[in-house]
C-alpha positions as CSV (number, residue, x, y, z in Angstrom):
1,X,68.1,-24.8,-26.9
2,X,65.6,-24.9,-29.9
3,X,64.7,-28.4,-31.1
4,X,65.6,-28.5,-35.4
5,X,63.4,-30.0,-37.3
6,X,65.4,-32.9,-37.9
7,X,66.0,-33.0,-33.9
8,X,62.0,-34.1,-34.0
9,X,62.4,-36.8,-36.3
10,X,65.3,-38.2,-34.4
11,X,63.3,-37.8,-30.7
12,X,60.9,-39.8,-32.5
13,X,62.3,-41.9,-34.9
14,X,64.7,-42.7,-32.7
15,X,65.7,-46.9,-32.7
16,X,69.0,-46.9,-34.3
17,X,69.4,-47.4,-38.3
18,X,71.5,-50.7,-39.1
19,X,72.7,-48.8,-42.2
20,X,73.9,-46.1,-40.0
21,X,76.3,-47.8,-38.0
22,X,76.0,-51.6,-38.2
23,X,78.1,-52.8,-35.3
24,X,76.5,-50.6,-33.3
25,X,73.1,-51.6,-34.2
26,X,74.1,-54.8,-33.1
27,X,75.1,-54.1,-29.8
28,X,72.1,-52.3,-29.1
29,X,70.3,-55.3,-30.0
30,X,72.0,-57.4,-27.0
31,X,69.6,-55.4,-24.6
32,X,66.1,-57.4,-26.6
33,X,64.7,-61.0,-27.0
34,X,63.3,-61.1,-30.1
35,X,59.2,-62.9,-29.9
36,X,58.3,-65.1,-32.1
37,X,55.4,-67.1,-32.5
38,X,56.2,-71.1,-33.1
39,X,55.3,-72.2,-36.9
40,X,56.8,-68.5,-38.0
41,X,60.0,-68.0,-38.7
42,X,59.8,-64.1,-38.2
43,X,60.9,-61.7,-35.2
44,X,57.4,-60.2,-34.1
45,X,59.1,-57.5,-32.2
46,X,61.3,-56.7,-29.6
47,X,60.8,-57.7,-26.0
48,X,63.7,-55.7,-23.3
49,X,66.1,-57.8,-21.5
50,X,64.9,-56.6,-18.0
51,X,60.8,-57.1,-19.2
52,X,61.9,-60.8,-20.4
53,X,63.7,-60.8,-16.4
54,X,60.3,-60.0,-14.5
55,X,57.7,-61.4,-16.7
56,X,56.0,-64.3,-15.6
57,X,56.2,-66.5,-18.0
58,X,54.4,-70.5,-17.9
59,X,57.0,-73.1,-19.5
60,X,53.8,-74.3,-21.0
61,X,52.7,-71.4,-23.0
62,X,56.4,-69.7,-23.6
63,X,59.9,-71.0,-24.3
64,X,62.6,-68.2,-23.0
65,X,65.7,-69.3,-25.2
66,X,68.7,-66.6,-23.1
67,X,71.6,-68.3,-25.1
68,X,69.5,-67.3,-28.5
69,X,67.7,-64.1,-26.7
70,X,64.5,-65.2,-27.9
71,X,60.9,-65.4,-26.0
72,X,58.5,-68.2,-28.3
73,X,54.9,-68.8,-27.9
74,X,54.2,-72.4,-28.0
75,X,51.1,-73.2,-29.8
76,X,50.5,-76.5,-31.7
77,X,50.5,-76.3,-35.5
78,X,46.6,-76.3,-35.9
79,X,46.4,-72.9,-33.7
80,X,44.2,-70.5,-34.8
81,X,44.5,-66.6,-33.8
82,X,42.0,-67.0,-30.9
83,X,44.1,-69.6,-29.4
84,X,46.9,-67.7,-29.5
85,X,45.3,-65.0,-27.9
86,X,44.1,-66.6,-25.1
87,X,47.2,-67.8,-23.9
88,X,48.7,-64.5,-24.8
89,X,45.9,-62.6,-22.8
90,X,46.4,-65.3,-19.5
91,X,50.2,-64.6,-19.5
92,X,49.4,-60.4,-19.1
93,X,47.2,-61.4,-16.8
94,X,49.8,-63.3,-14.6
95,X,51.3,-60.2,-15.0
96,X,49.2,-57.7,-14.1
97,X,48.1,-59.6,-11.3
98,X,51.6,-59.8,-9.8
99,X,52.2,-55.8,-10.7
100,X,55.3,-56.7,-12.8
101,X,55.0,-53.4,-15.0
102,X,53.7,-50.2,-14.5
103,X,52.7,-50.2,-18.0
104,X,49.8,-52.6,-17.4
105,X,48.3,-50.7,-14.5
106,X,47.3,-48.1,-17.7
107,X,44.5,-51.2,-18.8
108,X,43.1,-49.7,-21.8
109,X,40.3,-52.8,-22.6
110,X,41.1,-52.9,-26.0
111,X,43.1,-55.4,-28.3
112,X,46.0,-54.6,-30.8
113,X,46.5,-57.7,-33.8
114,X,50.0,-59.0,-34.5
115,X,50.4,-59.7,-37.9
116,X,52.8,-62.1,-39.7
117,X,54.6,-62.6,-42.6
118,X,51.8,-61.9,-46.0
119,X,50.2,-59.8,-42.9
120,X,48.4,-62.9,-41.4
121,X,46.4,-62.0,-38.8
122,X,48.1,-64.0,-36.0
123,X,47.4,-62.9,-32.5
124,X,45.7,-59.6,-30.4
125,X,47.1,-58.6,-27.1
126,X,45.8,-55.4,-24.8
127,X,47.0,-52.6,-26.0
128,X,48.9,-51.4,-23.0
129,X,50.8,-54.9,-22.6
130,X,51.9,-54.1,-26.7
131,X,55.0,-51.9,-25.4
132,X,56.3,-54.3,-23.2
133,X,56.3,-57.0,-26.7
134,X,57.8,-54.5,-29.1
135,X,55.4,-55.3,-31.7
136,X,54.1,-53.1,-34.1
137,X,51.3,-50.7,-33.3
138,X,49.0,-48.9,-36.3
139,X,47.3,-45.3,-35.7
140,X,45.1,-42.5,-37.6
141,X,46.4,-38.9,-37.3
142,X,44.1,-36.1,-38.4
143,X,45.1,-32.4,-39.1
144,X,42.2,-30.0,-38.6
145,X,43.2,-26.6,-40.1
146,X,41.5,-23.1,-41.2
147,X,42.5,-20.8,-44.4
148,X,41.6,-17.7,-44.7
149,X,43.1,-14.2,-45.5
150,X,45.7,-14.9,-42.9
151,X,47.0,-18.2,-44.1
152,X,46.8,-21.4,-42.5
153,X,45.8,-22.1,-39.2
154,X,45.6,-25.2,-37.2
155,X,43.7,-26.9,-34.2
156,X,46.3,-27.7,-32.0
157,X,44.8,-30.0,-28.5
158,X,46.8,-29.9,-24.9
159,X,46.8,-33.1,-23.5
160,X,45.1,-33.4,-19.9
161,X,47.6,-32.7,-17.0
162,X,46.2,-36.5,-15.3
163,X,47.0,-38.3,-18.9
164,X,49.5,-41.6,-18.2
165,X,51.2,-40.8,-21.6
166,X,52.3,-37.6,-22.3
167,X,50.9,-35.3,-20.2
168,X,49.7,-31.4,-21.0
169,X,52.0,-32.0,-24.4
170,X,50.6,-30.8,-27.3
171,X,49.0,-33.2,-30.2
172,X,47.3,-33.5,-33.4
173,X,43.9,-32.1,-33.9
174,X,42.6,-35.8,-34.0
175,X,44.5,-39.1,-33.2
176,X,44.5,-42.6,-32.0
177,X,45.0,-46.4,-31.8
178,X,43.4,-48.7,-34.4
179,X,42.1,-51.8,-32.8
180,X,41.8,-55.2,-34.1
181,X,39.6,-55.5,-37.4
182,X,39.9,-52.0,-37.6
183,X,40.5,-49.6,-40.8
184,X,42.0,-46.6,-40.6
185,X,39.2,-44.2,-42.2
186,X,37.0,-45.9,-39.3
187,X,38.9,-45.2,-36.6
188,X,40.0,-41.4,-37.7
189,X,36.4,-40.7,-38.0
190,X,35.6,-42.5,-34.9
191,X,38.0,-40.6,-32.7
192,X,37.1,-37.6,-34.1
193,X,33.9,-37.2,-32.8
194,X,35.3,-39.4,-29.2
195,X,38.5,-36.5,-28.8
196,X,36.9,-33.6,-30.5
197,X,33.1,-33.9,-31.0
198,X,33.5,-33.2,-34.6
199,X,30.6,-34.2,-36.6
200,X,30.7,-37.6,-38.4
201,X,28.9,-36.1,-41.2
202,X,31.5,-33.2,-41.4
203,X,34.3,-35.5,-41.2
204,X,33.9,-38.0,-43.8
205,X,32.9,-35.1,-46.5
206,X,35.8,-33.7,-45.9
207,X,38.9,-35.8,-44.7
208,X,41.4,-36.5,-47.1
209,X,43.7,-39.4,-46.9
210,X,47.2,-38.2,-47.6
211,X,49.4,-41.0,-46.3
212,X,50.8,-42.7,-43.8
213,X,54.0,-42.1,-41.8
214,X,56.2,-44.4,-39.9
215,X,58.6,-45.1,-37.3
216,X,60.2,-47.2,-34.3
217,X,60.1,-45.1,-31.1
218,X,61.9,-45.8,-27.7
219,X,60.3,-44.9,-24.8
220,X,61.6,-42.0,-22.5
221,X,59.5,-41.5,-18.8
222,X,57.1,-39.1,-21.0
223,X,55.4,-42.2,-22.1
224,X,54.6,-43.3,-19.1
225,X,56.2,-46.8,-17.2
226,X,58.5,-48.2,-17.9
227,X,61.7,-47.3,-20.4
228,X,63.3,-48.2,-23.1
229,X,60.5,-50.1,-24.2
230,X,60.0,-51.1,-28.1
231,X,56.8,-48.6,-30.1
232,X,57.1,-49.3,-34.1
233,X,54.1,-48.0,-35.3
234,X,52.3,-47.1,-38.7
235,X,50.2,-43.8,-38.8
236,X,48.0,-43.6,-41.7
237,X,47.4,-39.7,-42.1
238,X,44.6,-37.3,-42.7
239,X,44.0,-33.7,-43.2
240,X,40.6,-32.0,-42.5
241,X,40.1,-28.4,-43.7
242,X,37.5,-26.8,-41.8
243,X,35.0,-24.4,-42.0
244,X,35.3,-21.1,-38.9
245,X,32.3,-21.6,-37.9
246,X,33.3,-25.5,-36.9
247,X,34.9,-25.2,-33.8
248,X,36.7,-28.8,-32.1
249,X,35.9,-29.3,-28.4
250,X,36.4,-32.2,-26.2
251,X,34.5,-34.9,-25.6
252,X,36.4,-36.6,-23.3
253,X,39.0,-36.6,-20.5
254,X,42.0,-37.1,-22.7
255,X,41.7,-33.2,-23.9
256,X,42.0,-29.8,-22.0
257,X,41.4,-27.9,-25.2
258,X,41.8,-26.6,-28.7
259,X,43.4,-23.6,-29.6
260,X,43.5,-21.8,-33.5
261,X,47.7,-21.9,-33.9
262,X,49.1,-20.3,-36.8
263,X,52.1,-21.7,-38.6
264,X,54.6,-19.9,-36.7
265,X,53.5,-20.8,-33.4
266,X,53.0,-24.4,-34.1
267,X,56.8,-23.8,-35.4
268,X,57.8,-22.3,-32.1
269,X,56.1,-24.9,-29.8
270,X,57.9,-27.5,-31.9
271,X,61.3,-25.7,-31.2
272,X,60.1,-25.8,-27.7
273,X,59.7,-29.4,-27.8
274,X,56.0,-28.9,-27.1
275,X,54.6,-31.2,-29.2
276,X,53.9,-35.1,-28.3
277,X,56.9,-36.8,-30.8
278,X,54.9,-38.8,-32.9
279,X,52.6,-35.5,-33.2
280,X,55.6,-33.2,-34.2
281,X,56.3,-35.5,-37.1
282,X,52.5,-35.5,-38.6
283,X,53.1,-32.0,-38.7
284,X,56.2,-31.8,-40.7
285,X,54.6,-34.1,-42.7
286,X,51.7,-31.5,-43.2
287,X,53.9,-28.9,-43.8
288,X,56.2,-30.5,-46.3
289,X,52.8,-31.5,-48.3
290,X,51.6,-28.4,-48.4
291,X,55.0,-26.9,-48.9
292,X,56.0,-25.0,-45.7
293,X,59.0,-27.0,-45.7
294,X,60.7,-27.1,-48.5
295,X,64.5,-28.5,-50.1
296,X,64.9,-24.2,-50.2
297,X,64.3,-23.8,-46.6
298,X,65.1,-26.8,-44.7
299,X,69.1,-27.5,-44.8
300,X,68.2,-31.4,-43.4
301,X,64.8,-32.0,-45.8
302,X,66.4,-34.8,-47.4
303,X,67.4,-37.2,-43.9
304,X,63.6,-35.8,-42.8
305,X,61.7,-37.4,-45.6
306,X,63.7,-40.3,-45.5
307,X,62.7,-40.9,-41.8
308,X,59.4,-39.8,-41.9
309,X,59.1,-43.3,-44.1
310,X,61.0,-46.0,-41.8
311,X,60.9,-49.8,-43.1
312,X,59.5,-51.8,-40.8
313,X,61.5,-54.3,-39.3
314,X,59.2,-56.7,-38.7
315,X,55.7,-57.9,-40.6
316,X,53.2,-55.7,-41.2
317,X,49.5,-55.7,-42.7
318,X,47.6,-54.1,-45.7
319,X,44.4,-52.8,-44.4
320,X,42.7,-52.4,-48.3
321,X,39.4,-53.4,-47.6
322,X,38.9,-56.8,-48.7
């Protein structure tokens, strides 16, 4: 059956609304700890029952509150963020060296920051232990497209078949993770050339900054490891338009190829359910700013813009350059 539009918002969007249905919401919560960080009195994300169940955690770094349904990281009150990371970074290693979570075993070597209330920089934690926490998670997203007499076109990449995370699905023209100190027009023009040996001098003549997009995703076994893990994530958005003659290719071994898609087909391998979730949503978001989508054409464009734009639940950081 063909996915609706709004069916991609919800695959992706898809950690339930409090608004929505409130005792509901509630109950679902019963299956998380919340973590917190001593000296804050903020939920940093959401950490699974079962994670919380296998994880080893020291008595001298965490306190595991089950009554409460709370995981805290005991630092004194003079702690400073690379204090906080250290013990945070031994703990994953107790971890990965027992094989709790076959998350982990994806080590990606780079660091994620966990922000607090104001967006004080608090912690950073390996990016592939940042599931297993629930915390959230920032990204760039870049659309490369054509226009010519034909209309729009866009360059649309197939995930490799030996990916851990969404394998051979379709994705954005450019995307990825932003690591610690990190701003997004950095890190969009950085993966650019990593993912699709674009040009850095192309790319920051031309990219515009059109947004950001956000959402709280639950992991199904696309993702990789283990499910039902916590991904809130911001996604600051570009668009590129490209010249013909500028052709993406990969760089690396995250990409099979690029292929030229027009609007219809990139609206058919959505229905298909094609498209990586987070990836199906940049596009909407294309098309409703460059009105493809439309209130005239789209029966659910109200709930779609709405959940293209989620709240955050927990504390999240301005990255103005400062």
């Amino acid at each position: 059956m063909a996915k609706s539009n709004l069916d991609l918002i919800r695959e992706c969007d898809n950690f339930p609304y409090y608004e929505d249905n409130r005792v509901a919401y509630t109950e679902n919560l019963k299956k998380y700890h919340a973590f917190r960080v001593s000296g804050y009195d903020v939920t940093l994300g959401y950490i699974l029952n079962t994670v919380v169940e296998k994880f080893p955690w020291s008595k001298e770094i965490w306190e595991v509150d089950s009554a409460a349904q709370t995981v805290t990281l005991l630092t004194s009150a003079d702690a400073d963020p690379a204090h906080r990371s250290e013990l945070v970074a031994q703990s994953i290693a107790e971890a990965v060296k027992a094989d709790c979570f076959e998350v982990l075993r994806g080590w990606r070597n780079e660091k994620y920051p966990v922000y607090g209330p104001g967006g004080e920089y608090l912690l950073e934690m390996e990016r592939s232990a940042t599931p297993l926490f629930g915390i959230v998670s920032y990204g760039a997203h870049m659309t490369g497209y054509v226009e010519d007499a034909t209309g729009l076109r866009f360059w649309i990449p197939r995930r490799a078949k030996n990916k851990q995370t969404y394998p051979s699905m379709l994705d954005n023209t450019v995307a990825g993770g932003m690591c610690t100190g990190e701003k997004p027009f950095e890190c969009i023009v950085r993966e650019a050339m990593e993912e699709a040996s674009l040009p850095e001098s192309v790319v920051r003549a031309s990219i515009v900054p059109v947004g950001c997009v956000t959402y709280t995703h639950v992991r199904d076994p696309r993702a990789g490891g283990e499910i039902g893990l916590l991904h809130p994530e911001v996604e600051y958005v570009y668009d590129l338009k490209l010249d013909p003659s500028v052709i993406p290719k990969p760089c690396d071994n995250e990409v099979e190829e690029f292929n030229l898609l027009s609007v219809d087909e990139v609206k058919e391998a959505m229905a298909r359910g094609e498209f990586k979730p987070n990836c199906a949503i940049i596009i909407l978001d294309f098309f409703i700013r460059h009105g493809i989508l439309t209130a005239e054409n789209e029966p659910d464009y109200l709930d779609i813009m709405a959940r293209l734009h989620r709240r955050m639940e927990h504390p999240t950081a301005s990255h103005c350059m400062k």
